[in-house]
N, C-alpha and C positions, 0 to 999 in steps of 0.2 A: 613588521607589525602594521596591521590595518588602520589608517587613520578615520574617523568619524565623520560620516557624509555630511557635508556645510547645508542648513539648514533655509540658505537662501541662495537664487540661483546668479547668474549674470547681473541682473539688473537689478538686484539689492530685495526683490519680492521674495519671501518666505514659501518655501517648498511644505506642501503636506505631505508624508508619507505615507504608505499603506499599513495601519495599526499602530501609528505615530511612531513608527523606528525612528531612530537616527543611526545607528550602526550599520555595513552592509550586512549581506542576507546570510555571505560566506563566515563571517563573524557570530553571528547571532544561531550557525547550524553546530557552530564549536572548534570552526576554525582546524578541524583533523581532516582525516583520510574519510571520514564518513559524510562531511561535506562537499568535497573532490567527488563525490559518488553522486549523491543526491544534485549537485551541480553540473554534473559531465565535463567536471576539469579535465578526465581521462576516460577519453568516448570507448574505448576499449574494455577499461575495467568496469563503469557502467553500463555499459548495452548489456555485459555479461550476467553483473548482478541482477538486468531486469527480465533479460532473457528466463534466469533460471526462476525466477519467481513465478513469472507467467509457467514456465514449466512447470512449476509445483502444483499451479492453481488448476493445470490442465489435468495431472493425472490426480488430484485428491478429489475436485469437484465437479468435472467432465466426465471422466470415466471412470470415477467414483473408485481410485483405487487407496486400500486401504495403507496404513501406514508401517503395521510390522508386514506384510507381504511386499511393500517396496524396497525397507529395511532389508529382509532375507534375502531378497533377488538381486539388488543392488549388491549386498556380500560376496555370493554366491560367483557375479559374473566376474566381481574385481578377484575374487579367489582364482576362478578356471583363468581368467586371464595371465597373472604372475603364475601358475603352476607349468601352464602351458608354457610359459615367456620361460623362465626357470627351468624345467627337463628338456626345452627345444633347442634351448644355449648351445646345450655342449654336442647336438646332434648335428646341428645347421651353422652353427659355426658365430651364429648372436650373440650379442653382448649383452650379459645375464644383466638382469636388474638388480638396479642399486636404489632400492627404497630406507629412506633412512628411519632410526627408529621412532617409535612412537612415543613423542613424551609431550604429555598436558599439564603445562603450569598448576603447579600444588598452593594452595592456599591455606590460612586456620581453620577455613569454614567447612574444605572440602578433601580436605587431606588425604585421607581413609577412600573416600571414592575417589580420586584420582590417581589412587595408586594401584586400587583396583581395576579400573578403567585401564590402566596402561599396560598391569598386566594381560587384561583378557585382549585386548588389544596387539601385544607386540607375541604373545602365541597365536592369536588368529595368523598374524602375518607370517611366523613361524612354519605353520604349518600349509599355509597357501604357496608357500616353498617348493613342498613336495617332501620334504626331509620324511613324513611319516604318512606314508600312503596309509593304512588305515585309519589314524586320525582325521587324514582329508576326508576319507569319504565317508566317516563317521557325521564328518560337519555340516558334508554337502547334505546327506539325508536329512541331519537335522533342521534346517536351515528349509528345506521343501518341506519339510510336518509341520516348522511353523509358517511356513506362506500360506501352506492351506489352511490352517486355523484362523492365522491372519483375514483370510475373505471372509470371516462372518464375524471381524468384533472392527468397529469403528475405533477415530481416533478420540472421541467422545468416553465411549465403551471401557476403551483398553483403559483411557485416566479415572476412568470411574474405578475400575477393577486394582487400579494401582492405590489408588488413595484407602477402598475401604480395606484389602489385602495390611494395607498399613498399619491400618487401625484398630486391626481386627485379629492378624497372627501372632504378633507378639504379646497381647494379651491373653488369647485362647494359649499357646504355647507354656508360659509363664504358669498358668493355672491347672496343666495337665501338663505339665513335663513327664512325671512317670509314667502316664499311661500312650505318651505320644512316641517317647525313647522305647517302650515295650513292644507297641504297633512296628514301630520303624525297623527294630534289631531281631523280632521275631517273626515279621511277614514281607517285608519291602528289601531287607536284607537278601532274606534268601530267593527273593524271587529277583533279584538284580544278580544274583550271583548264576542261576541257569540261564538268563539270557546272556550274561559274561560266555559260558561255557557254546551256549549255542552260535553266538559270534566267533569263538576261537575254532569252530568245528566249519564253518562259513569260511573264516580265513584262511585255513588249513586247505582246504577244498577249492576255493576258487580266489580269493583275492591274492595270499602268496604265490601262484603262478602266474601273476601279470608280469611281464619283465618290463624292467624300468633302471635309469640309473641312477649311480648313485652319487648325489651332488656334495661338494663340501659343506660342509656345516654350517649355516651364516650365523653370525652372532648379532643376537637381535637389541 
């Protein structure tokens, strides 16, 4: 336990501090792991945390890149990386990757999204496996349709567009329920059902003759 800096020094004269502390500075940041950082108790773990911050600050406000396009690209490469690492295993003789599962502390506040969160989470990783090549590359596409959309909405933008979405679909929703379940099951319906069929005629045609192996199942 930190003892409280003595208030005068050798010779009996009274020390001023900066903003009249008396407590040291490691004390007064809360005494954890985030004071160890902010202090470079571990020059390692802080150089890292300020390295990547500067790296943030390069690709959001230097080269002005946006935030779901880093998002999707970021996914995208850690995906090709384990699928790669994953079907090269049992060719090259590797040692498959062991990433363990994804679980984010549950709370009362947030229960419901962190359970959804873990799901969409531990099938991304599922499927970054390789276990369902069309799925992969269902994801991969999707993941480049939003980077491109991504380059023209800001991180500004996107919170703008999340808050009024909020504010604004479960109300409109609530209020047109039968005309929205109408829309949805008489025109979005069946037009998701011919692109279904256009994809299995796709698959049929060229994605089921990739050869590839077939890896044990990891349980996620």
């Amino acid at each position: 336990m930190s003892m409280p800096l003595p208030n005068v020094d050798g010779e009996g004269e009274r020390i001023t501090r900066l903003f009249g502390r008396e407590r040291p500075i490691h004390e007064i940041l809360g005494g954890g792991d985030v004071a160890d950082v902010l202090l470079w108790r571990n020059k390692r773990v802080s150089g890292t945390f300020f390295m990547g911050v500067v790296t943030i600050w390069f690709l959001f406000e230097v080269t002005e890149y946006n935030l779901v396009t880093f998002l999707c690209h970021l996914t995208i490469t850690v995906m090709l990386v384990i699928f790669i690492w994953s079907n090269g295993a049992k060719v090259f003789k590797w040692a498959p990757p062991d990433i363990p599962s994804i679980m984010l502390e549950e709370s009362m506040i947030c229960t419901d999204l962190c359970e959804n969160l873990n799901f969409f989470l531990s099938k991304l990783l599922y499927i970054a496996y390789g276990n369902n090549i069309k799925q992969f590359g269902l994801v991969i596409l999707t993941l480049l349709f939003l980077s491109m959309i991504g380059n023209y909405i800001s991180i500004c933008n996107l919170l703008f567009i999340g808050f009024v979405s909020m504010g604004t679909l479960p109300y409109f929703y609530e209020n047109n329920e039968e005309q929205v379940d109408y829309y949805y099951f008489h025109t979005l319906n069946p037009m998701f059902s011919k692109m279904n069929k256009i994809y299995k005629m796709f698959d049929e045609a060229a994605v089921s003759k990739i050869p590839r192996w077939h890896l044990k199942e990891k349980e996620i």
